[in-house]
C-alpha positions as CSV (number, residue, x, y, z in Angstrom):
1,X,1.3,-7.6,29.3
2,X,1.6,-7.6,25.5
3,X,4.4,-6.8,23.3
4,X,3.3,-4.4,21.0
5,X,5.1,-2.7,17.7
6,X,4.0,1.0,17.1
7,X,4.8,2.9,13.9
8,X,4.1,6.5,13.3
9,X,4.3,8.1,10.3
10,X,6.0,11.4,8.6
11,X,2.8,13.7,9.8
12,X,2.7,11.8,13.1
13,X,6.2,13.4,14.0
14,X,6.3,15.9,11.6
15,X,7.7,18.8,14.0
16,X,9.2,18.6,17.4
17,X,5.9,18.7,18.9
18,X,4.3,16.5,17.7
19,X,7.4,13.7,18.4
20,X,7.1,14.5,22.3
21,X,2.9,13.9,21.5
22,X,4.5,10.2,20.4
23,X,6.5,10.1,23.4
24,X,3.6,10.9,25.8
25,X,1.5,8.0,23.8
26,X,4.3,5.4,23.8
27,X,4.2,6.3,28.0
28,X,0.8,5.4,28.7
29,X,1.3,2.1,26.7
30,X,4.4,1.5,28.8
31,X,2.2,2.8,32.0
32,X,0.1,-0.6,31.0
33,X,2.9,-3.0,31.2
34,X,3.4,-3.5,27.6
35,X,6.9,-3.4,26.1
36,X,7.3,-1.4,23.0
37,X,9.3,-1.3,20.3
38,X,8.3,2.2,18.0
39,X,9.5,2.4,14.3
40,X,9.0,5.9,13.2
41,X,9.4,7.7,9.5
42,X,11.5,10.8,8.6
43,X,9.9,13.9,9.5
44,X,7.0,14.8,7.0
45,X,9.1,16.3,3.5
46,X,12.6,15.4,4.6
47,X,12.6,12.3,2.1
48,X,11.7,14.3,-0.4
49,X,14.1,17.7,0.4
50,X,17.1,15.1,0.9
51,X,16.2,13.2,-2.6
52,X,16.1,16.7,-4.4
53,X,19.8,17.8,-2.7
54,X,20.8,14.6,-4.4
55,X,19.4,15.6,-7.3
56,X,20.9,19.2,-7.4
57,X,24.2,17.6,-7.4
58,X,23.6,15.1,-10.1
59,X,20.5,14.2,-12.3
60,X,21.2,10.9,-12.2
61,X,22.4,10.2,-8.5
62,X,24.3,6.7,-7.7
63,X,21.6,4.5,-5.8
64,X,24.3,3.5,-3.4
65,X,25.0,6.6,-2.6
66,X,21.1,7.8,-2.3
67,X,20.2,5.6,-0.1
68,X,23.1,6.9,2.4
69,X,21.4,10.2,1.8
70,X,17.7,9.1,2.0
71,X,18.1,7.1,5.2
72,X,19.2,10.0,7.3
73,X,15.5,11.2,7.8
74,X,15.1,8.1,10.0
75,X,18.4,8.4,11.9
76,X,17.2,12.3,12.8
77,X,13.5,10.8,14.2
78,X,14.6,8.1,16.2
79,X,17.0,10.1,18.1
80,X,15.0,13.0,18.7
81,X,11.9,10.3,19.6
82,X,14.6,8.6,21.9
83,X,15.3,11.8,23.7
84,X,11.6,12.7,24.4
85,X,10.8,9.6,25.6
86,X,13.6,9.1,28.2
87,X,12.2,13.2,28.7
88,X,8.8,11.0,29.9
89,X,10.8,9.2,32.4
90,X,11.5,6.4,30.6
91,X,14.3,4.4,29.4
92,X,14.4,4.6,25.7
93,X,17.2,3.7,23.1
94,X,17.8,4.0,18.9
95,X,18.7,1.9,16.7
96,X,19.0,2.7,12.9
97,X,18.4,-0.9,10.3
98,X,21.7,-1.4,10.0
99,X,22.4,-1.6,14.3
100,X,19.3,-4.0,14.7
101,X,20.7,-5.9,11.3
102,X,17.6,-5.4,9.3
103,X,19.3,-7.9,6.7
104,X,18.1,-7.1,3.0
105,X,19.4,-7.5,-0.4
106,X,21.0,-5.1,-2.4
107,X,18.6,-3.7,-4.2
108,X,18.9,0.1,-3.7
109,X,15.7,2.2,-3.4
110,X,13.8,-0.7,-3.4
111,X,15.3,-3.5,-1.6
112,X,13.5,-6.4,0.5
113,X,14.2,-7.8,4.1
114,X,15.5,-11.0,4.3
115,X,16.0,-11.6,7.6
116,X,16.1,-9.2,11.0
117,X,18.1,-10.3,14.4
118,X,15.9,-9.8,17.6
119,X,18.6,-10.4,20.3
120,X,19.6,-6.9,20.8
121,X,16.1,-6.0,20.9
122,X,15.2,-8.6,23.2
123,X,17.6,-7.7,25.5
124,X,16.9,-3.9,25.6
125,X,12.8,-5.0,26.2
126,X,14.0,-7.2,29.1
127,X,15.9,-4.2,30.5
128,X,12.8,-2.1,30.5
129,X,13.6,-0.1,27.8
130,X,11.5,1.2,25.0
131,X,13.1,0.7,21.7
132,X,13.0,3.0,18.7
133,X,13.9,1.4,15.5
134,X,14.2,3.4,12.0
135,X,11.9,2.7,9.6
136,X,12.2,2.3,5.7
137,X,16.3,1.4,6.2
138,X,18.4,-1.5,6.1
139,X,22.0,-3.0,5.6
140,X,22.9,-5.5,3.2
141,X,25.6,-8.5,3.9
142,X,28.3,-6.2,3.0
143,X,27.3,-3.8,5.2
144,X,25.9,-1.0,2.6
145,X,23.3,1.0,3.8
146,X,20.0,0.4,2.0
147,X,16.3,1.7,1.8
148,X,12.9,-0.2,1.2
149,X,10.8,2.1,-1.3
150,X,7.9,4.6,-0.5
151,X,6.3,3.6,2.2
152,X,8.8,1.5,3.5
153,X,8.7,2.1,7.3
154,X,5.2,0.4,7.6
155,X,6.9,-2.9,5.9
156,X,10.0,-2.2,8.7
157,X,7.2,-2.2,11.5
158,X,5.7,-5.4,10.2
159,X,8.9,-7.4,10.0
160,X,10.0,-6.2,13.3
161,X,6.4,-7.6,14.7
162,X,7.0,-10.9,12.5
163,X,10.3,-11.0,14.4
164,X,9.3,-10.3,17.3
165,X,6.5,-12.6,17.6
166,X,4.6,-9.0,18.8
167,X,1.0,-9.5,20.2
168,X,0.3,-6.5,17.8
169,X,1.6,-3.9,14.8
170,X,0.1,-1.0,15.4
171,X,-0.2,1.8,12.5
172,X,-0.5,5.6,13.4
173,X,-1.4,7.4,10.9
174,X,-3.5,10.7,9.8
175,X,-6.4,8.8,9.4
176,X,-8.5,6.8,12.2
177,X,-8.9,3.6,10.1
178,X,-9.8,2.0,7.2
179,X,-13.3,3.1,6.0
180,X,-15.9,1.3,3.5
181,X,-14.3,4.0,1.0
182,X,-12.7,7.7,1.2
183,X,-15.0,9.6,3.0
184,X,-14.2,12.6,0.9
185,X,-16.3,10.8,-1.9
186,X,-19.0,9.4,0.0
187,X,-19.4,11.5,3.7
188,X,-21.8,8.5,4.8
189,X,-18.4,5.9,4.4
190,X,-17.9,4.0,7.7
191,X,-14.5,3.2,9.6
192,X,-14.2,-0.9,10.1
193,X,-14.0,-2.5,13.3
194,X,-11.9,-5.1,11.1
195,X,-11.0,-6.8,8.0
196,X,-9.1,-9.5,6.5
197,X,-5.9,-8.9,5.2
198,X,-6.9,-10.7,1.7
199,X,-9.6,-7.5,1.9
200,X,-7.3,-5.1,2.8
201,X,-4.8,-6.4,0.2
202,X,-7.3,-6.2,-2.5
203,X,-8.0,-2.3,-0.9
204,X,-4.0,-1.3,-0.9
205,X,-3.9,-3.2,-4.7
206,X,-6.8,-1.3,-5.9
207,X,-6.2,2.4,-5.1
208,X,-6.8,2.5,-0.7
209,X,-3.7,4.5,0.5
210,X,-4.4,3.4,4.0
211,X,-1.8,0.9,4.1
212,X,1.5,0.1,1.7
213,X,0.5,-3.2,-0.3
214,X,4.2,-4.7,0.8
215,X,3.4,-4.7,4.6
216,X,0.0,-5.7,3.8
217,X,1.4,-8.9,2.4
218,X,4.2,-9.2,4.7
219,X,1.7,-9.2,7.5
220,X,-0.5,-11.6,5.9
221,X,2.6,-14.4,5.3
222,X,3.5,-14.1,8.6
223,X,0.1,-13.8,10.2
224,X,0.7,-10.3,12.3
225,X,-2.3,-8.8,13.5
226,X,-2.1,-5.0,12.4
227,X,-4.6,-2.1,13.4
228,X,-4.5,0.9,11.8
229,X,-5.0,4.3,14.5
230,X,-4.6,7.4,14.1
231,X,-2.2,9.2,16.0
232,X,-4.0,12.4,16.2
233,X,-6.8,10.9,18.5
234,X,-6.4,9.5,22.1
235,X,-9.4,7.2,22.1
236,X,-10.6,4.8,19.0
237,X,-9.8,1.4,18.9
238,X,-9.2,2.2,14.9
239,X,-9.1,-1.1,12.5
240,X,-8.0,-4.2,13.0
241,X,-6.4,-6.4,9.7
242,X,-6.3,-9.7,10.5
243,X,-6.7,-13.6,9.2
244,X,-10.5,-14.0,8.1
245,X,-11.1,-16.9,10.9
246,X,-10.4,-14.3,13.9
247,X,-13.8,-12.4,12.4
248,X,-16.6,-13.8,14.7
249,X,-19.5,-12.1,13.0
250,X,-21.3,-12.4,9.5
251,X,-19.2,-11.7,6.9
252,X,-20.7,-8.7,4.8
253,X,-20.9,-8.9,1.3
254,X,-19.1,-6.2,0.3
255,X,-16.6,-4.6,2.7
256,X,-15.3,-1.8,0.4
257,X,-15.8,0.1,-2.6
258,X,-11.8,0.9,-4.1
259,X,-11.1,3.2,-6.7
260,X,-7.7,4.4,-8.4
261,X,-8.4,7.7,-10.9
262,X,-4.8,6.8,-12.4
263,X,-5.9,4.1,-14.8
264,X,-5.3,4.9,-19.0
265,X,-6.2,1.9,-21.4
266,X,-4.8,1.2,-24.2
267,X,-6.0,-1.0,-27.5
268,X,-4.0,-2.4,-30.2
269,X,-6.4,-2.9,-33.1
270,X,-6.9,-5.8,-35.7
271,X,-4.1,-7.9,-34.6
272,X,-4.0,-11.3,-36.3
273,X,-5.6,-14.2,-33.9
274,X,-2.1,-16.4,-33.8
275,X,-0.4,-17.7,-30.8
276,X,2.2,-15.5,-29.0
277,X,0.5,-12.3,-30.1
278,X,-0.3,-11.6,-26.7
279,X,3.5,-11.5,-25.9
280,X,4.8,-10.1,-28.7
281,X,2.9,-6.8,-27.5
282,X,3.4,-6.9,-23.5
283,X,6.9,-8.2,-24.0
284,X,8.3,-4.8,-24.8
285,X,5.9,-3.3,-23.0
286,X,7.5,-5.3,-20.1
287,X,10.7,-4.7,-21.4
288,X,10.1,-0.8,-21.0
289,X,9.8,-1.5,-17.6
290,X,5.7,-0.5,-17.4
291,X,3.7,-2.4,-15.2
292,X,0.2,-3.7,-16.5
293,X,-2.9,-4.4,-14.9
294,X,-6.0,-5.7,-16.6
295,X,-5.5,-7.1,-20.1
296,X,-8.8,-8.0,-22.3
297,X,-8.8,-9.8,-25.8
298,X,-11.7,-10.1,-28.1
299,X,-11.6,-12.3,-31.3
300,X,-13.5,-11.1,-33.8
301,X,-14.9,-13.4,-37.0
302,X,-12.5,-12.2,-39.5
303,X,-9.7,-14.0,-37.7
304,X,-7.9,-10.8,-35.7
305,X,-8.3,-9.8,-32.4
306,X,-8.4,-6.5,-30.7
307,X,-6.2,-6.8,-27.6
308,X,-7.2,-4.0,-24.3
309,X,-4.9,-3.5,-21.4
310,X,-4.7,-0.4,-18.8
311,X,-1.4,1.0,-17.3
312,X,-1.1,3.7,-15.1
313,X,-1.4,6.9,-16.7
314,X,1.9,8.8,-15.5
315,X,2.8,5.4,-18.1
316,X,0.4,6.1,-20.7
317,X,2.5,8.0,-23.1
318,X,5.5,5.9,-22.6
319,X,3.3,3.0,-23.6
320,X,1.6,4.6,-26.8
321,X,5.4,4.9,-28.2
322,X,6.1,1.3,-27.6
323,X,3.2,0.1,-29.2
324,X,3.5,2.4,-32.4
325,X,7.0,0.6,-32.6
326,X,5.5,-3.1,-32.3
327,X,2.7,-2.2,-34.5
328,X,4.2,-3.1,-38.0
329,X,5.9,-6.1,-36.7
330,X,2.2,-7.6,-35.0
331,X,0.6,-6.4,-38.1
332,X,-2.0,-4.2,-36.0
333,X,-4.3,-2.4,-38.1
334,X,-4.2,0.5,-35.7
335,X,-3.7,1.9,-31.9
336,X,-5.8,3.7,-29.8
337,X,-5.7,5.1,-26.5
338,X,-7.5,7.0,-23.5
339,X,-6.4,8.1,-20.9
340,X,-9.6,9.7,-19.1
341,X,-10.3,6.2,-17.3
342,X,-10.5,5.0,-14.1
343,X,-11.3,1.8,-12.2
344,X,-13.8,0.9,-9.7
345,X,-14.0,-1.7,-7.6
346,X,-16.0,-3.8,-4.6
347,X,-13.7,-6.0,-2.5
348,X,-15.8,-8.5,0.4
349,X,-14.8,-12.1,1.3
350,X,-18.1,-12.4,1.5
351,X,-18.4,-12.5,-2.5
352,X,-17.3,-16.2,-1.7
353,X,-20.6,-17.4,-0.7
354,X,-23.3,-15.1,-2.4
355,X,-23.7,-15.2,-5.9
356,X,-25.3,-12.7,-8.5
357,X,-22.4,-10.0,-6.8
358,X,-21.7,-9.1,-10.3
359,X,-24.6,-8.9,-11.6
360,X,-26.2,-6.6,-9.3
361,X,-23.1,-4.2,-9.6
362,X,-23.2,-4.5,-13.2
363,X,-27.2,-3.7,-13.1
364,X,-26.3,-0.7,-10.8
365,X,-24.0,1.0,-13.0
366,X,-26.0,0.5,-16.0
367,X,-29.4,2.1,-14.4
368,X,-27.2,5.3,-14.0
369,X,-25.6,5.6,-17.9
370,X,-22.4,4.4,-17.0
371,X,-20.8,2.2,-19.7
372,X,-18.5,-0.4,-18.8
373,X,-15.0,-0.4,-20.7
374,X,-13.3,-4.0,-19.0
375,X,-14.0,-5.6,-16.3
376,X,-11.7,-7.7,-13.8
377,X,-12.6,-10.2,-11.1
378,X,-10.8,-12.5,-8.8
379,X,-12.6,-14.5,-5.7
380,X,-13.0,-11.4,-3.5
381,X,-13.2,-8.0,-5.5
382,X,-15.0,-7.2,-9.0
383,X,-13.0,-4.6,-10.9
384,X,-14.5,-2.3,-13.9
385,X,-13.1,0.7,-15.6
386,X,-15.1,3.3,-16.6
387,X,-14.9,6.8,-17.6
388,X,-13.4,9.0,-15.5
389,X,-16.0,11.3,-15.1
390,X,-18.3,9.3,-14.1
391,X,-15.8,7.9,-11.1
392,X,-17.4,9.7,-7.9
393,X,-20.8,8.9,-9.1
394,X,-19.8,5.4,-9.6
395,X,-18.3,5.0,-6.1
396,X,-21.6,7.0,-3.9
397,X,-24.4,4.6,-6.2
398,X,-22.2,1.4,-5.2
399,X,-21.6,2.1,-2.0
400,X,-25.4,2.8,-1.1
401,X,-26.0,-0.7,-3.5
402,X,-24.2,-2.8,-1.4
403,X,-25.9,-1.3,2.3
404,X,-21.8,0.2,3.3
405,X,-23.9,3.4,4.1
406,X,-26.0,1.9,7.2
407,X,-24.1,1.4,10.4
């Protein structure tokens, strides 16, 4: 007998029937002996119709006071889960973040568990009872009701296995798995039996949906094995996420071939080569609240440097204004931008002990035309961006490269 944490997301109980198709599943797992404890999101769209009935009242809503809205979703789902499990002939009970005391800080919208009380749990399991938890919510120390962030139910699920000690956090989703790459790019991608959470980290990071990057790394801290299933299929044994050691085969290479079309890159042009010009650029950019990813600098013989970074591009234009406001005071000859990139990348733990990785992707994209704008790397995952339009091409030539097409 295992004790297993189930989460199931917005399309997984996104109408009446489909919640009693939970129930039925959550039955046969209790027909096995296991306890069960299911953390399930609002009903597919009700986050977003309850954020925009804040919105109609005011365009700048209270975050306190969204939260209270936004967490409702939840409290609807577990009751209604509740119900058609004890309609399975089980015993079944709700509990909304705040009843368990999913403890988090006050950061509304976004805030962060800090620590989650298991006795009430506990004793519900021991009774034989399944337990349905809402996802995505918590309460801070003064009792405010808070929320996590997009995607927030799959982190709720993987603290609730970390506190737990659970044998297992199991993911339903719309998707069977986590594949070499999206199969709607390249039809030959394959679902993996498993992969390491550094892997699947370096997936969520780099553009993979699959998974929300804070439960990814949540699960990794705390070492909770996570599968991702589908809850749309009966049979599969989907993918299983866990510490690299539990692989006992050959590490492959390459495990993945990532890809985010959202990239823009910016360049600030003939900027003199002194210390803390790097700063004085991001700083406001930082200050503007825009996140950056890969920076580049190149120092050029006349003594200024041309300084490359990318941003998302929903950020791009925000950006562009901040840096024609810096650019007199860094004494940048001028600022250019694009925001037709995109970024490819291979991800494999396997990078670790073969060399010439690089090289051979590098050789790859060049053989097909495709021009190399910046390139990242850390010890598992190469990262280029490229033009956008060559993005899909990009993906289908590396992930034949690399032998991801051949079961």
């Amino acid at each position: 007998m295992a004790l297993i944490v189930q989460k199931y997301g917005g399309t997984s109980v996104g109408s009446t029937e489909r919640i009693k198709n939970v129930a039925k599943r959550v039955a046969r797992w209790k027909a096995m002996g296991h306890d069960v404890v299911v953390v399930p999101s609002a009903m597919s769209g009700e986050t977003n119709r309850l954020i925009g009935l804040a919105k109609e009242i005011s365009a700048t809503p209270s975050p306190r006071e969204l939260d209270v809205i936004a967490s409702t979703g939840e409290q609807v789902t577990i009751g209604l889960l509740a119900m058609a499990i004890q309609e399975e002939g089980l015993k079944a009970k709700s509990y909304t973040g705040s009843q368990v005391r999913v403890l988090t800080d006050s950061t509304f919208t976004k805030a962060r568990i800090l620590q989650i009380d298991d006795e009430r749990m506990r004793k519900d399991l021991a009774e034989g009872n399944v337990v349905v938890v809402a996802g995505f919510q918590g309460a801070d120390e003064n009792g405010n009701i808070t929320t996590l962030g997009r995607g927030g139910s799959d982190t709720s699920a993987v603290a609730l296995a970390a506190a737990l000690k659970a044998d297992e956090c199991q993911i339903y989703t719309d998707v069977d798995g986590v594949y070499t790459t999206d199969p709607r790019v390249v039809p030959e991608a394959r679902k993996l039996d498993t992969i390491t959470f550094e892997e699947m980290l370096e997936m969520a990071s780099l553009g993979s949906k699959v998974l929300q990057i804070r439960s990814v790394e949540f699960a990794g801290k705390y070492k909770v094995k996570l599968r991702v299933l589908s809850s749309f299929q009966d049979e599969g044994e989907g993918t299983l996420i866990t510490v690299e050691d539990d692989k006992n085969m050959e590490q492959p290479i390459i495990s993945g071939i990532a890809f985010n079309r959202d990239e823009a890159k910016l360049t600030v042009l003939g900027v003199p080569d002194r210390p803390g010009i790097a700063y004085q650029i991001l700083g406001p950019i930082a200050d503007a609240n825009i996140d950056v990813d890969m920076i580049i600098q190149n120092v050029g013989v006349d003594g200024t440097t041309d300084f490359s970074f990318t941003v998302n591009r929903s950020e791009y234009t925000k950006a562009m204004a901040v840096l024609e406001q810096v650019k007199q005071h860094v004494g940048a000859r001028e600022i250019v931008g694009d925001n037709k990139t995109c970024k490819v990348s291979a991800v494999g733990v396997g990078m670790r002990s073969h060399p010439g990785v690089a090289s051979q992707m590098f050789r790859t994209l060049a053989e097909e035309g495709i021009n190399i704008q910046m390139i990242s790397t850390s010890e598992i995952k190469i990262s280029v961006v490229i033009d956008e339009k060559y993005l899909e091409l990009a993906v289908r030539i590396l992930h034949k490269t690399f032998g991801l097409d051949q079961a």
